[in-house]
Structures are given as structure tokens and as C-alpha cells.
C-alpha positions in Angstrom: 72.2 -109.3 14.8 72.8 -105.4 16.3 73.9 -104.9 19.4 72.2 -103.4 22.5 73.7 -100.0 24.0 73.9 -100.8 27.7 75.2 -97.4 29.2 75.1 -94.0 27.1 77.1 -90.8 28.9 77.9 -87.4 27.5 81.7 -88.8 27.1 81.2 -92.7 25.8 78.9 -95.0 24.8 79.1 -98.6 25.4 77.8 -101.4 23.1 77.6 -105.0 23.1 77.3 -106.2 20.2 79.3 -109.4 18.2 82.8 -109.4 16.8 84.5 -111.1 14.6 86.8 -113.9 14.9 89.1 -111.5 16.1 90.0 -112.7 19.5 89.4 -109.5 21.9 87.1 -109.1 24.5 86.3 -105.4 23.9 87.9 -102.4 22.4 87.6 -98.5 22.1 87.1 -96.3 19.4 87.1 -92.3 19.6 85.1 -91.0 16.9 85.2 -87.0 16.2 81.6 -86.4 19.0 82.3 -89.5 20.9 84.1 -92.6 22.5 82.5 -95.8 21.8 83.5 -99.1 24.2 82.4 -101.9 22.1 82.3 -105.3 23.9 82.3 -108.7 22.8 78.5 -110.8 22.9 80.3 -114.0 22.0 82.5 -114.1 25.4 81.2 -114.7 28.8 79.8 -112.5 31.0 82.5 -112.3 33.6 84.7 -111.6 30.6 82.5 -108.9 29.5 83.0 -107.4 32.6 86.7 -107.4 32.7 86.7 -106.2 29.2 84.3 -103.1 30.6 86.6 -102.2 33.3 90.0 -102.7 30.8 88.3 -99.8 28.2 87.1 -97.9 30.7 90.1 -97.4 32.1 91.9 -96.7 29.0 89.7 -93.9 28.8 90.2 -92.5 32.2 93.8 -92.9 31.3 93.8 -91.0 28.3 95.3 -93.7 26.2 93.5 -92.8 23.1 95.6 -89.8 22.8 98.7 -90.8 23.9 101.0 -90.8 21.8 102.4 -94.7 22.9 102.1 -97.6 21.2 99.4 -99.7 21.6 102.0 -102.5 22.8 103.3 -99.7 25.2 99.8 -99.0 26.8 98.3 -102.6 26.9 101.8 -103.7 28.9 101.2 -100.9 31.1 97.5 -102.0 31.6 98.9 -105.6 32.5 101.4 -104.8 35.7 
């Protein structure tokens, strides 16, 4: 089943579409023309939401190019 695209910008796309057994909510990926925000169908929508918001603000953060661990930006993201 594909995904819909529910917001498109000059800077980011998001998608909803399903993931795998993977156990995250939503994630980021910066391609070389774009960010994509991918978030998870399977969850609910209120967690669909909060994943939005979480990626959204790791792109106004910058996090994609910091150069941080992942461990070190989520922990950040959580105080």
C-alpha cells in the first residue's frame, strides 16, 4: 500500500505511509534536493501527531547536520 503526501514545502516533504516492525513513530531522511518526514500509518493519530512535531523540530533544529550522535540529539529532544 503507498503512502499519501499530506504537506509538500520547498524544504520537506511529509509522508504517511507504513513501516516496518520497527517500532518508531516517524523519522527524517535528507536526501541531496530534499528532507523527507516519514510518519508511521500503523500508530494512532495522536501519535502521528507527536511524531510530526518531534521531526519537525529536528529540522528546525538542524539536527540532520549536526555532527551529534543520534543518542545525543534524541536525549536533548526528551528534556
Amino acid at each position: 500500500m503507498r503512502g499519501k503526501t499530506l504537506t509538500e514545502g520547498q524544504d520537506y516533504v511529509v509522508r504517511v505511509v507504513p513501516f516496518p516492525n520497527c517500532g518508531a513513530d516517524g523519522a527524517v531522511v535528507s536526501h541531496p534536493d530534499l528532507v523527507c518526514v516519514y510518519i508511521n500509518q500503523n500508530v494512532c493519530i495522536e501519535r502521528q501527531r507527536k511524531a510530526l512535531v518531534h521531526e519537525l523540530t529536528h529540522i528546525a533544529n538542524d539536527d540532520l547536520y549536526s555532527n551529534e550522535s543520534a543518542e545525543v540529539i534524541e536525549d536533548r529532544m526528551n528534556d
